[in-house]
C-alpha positions, 0 to 999 in steps of 0.5 A: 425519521422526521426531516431535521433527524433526516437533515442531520444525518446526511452524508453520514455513513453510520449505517448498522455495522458488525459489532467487532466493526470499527465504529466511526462513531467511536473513534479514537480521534486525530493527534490534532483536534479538529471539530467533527464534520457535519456531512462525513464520518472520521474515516470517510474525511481520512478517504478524501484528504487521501484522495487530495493530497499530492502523494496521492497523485504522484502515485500516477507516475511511480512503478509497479512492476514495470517502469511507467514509460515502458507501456501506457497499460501497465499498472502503476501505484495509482492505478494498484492502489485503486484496484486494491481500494475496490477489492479492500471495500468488496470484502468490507461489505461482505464482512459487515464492516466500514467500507471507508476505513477499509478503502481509506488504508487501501489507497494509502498503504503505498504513498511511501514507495520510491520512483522504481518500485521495490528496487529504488526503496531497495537502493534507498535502504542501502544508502540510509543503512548507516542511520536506520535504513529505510522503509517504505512503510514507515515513509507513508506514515511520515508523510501523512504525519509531517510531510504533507504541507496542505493545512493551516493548523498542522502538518501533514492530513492529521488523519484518524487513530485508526486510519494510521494504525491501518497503514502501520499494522495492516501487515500485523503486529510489529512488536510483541508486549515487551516492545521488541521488534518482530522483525527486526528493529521497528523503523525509527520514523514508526517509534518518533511518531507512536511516542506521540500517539501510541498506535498500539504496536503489539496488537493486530490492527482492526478487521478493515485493516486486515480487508485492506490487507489482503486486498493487497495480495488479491490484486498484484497477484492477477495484475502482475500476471495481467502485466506479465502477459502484456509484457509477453515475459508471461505466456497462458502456456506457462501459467497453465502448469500452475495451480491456480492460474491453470485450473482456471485457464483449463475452465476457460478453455473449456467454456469458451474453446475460440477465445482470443487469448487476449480475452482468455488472460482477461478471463484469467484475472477476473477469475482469479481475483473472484475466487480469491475474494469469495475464499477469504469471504468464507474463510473470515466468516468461518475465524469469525464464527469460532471466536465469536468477538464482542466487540472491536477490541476482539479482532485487535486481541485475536492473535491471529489474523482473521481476514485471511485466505483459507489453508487451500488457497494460501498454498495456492497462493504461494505456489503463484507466487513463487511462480512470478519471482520466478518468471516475472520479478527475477526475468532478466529483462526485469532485472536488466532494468531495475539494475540501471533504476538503482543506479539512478536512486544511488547516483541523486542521493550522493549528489543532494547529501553532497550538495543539498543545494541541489534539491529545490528551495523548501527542501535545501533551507538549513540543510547545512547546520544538521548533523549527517542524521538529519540530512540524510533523512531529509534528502530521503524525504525528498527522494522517496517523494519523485515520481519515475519520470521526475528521479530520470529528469534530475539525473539528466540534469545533474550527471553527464550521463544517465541509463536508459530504463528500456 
């Protein structure tokens, strides 16, 4: 290579990929034109404006599990959702595809959570029932399509074709060919915005949305346990009756008979996070094998997810899973708190779809010439949009009383 080939090609993550790999060089493009950049890939580009936007920072303060001042150690959707981009890279690499386009859905997938968790998209849903609920998905598709006000030639990070149909279909298909939805109707902000730009809703999305995926599931089911046993809801006691956890806990004991428990719960998640990557590293490698695909388009027309745990470890899975909504997400200590987290989501969207006067300058302008639809939608904009500790500030300021999240 000589030096203006070497010059032209810094920067550049164009390194030899799968040929059922998403190709950067490829890409579909972005609903906006922009010039190409001379130092970054599409998806490496997509990866920073995700990094710089100001859903991504709010993520700091919005809930995992458990509320965010409850402890300054447990997860929240930041700090999940880097865990989540390593583990989405790790198995990237391991199946020869772009690393960035894996890590670029991995870090979005959650900018359209509510303060709260799954209650307050939960209680959100029920105040938007009457125009088209709400989902936190089709919320973080808003927000990098509309939402984000950062460019001076067009809303939102007008981010690539791929890293869009990523975060709208890295749980698979959402319609079959006649367009209905495959469970239930797809949301409304979903079908504004692929009326624009078709994002293929009855294909699987591509192999690094697939990583990213099940990258998710890897992390929340080691570090809820990591917060669970923080919590003391959790004990190694309780997770050594279980399949998974309790095979590795008895290795653990095995090796290191004075471990701490501290270290032993450590141990436990680094295991088990290991284990479940390396089976779906295989498992993938051996879908792979036996479809054989050409191209990209191959993994879209599988009809099956291809990056995925094998049939032992899906069943090990559940089986953790069921154990956590059990003696995690439905404890009563949990649950005690996620009751006055609903109460506060419920309590600000009666008051700002009552009084949008009451939601700051930029997001009450107008508000009083559309119809209930509009509104409604709006003011869920902004209330999707708190962080924890700003949702419990404008409840103090709005209501005489407010509920104690502890």
């Amino acid at each position: 290579m000589d030096s203006e080939q070497g010059l032209q090609n810094i920067g550049f993550g164009y390194r030899p990929r799968a040929v059922y790999a998403t190709d950067p060089a490829a890409s579909r493009g972005r609903l906006v034109a922009e010039p190409e950049s001379p130092t970054r890939t599409p998806f490496q580009r997509d990866r920073d404006r995700i990094i710089h936007s100001t859903a991504f920072r709010r993520l700091k303060h919005k809930t995992q599990v458990f509320i965010a001042h409850e402890g300054d150690h447990y997860r929240t959707r930041l700090t999940h959702s880097i865990e989540v981009a390593q583990i989405a890279r790790a198995l990237a690499r391991a199946l020869c595809c772009d690393e960035d386009l894996a890590e670029a859905i991995a870090l979005v997938h959650d900018f359209g959570h509510t303060p709260f968790g799954h209650t307050g998209e939960d209680a959100l849903d029920e105040r938007m029932a009457r125009w088209g609920g709400f989902d936190h998905n089709a919320q973080s598709l808003r927000i990098v399509t509309e939402l984000e006000s950062r460019y001076a030639e067009f809303d939102g990070l007008n981010l690539s074709w791929e890293t869009l149909e990523g975060l709208v279909k890295h749980n698979g298909p959402l319609t079959n060919a006649e367009g209905e939805g495959l469970e239930g109707p797809v949301p409304q902000p979903i079908l504004d915005y692929v009326a624009r730009h078709d994002l293929e809703l009855a294909r699987f999305a591509g192999i690094e949305a697939q990583c990213a995926a099940i990258a998710d599931d890897i992390a929340y089911n080691a570090h809820d346990i990591d917060d669970g046993l923080r919590s003391g809801l959790l004990t190694l006691e309780m997770l050594e009756e279980v399949g998974l956890p309790g095979t590795i806990l008895a290795e653990v004991a095995r090796r290191y008979p004075d471990l701490d428990p501290v270290r032993r719960g450590h141990e436990l998640m680094r295991r088990q996070i290991t284990a479940m990557v390396e089976d779906v590293i295989v498992a993938s490698r051996e879908r792979l094998r036996a479809l054989q695909p050409a191209n990209a388009d191959a993994i879209h027309d599988a009809g099956c997810t291809i990056v995925a745990f094998s049939q032992r470890m899906a069943a090990a899975e559940k089986e953790l899973k069921r154990f956590l909504y059990a003696n995690l997400y439905r404890h009563e200590a949990v649950v005690a708190v996620r009751a006055h987290a609903d109460r506060i989501v419920k309590d600000l969207f009666d008051a700002y779809f009552a009084s949008p006067r009451e939601m700051p300058e930029g997001w009450r302008e107008g508000l009083d010439a559309v119809d209930d639809a509009e509104k409604a939608r709006l003011v869920a904009d902004f209330l999707s949009g708190m962080t924890d500790t700003y949702a419990v500030k404008e409840h103090r300021r709005l209501f005489d009383q407010t509920p104690e999240l502890s």
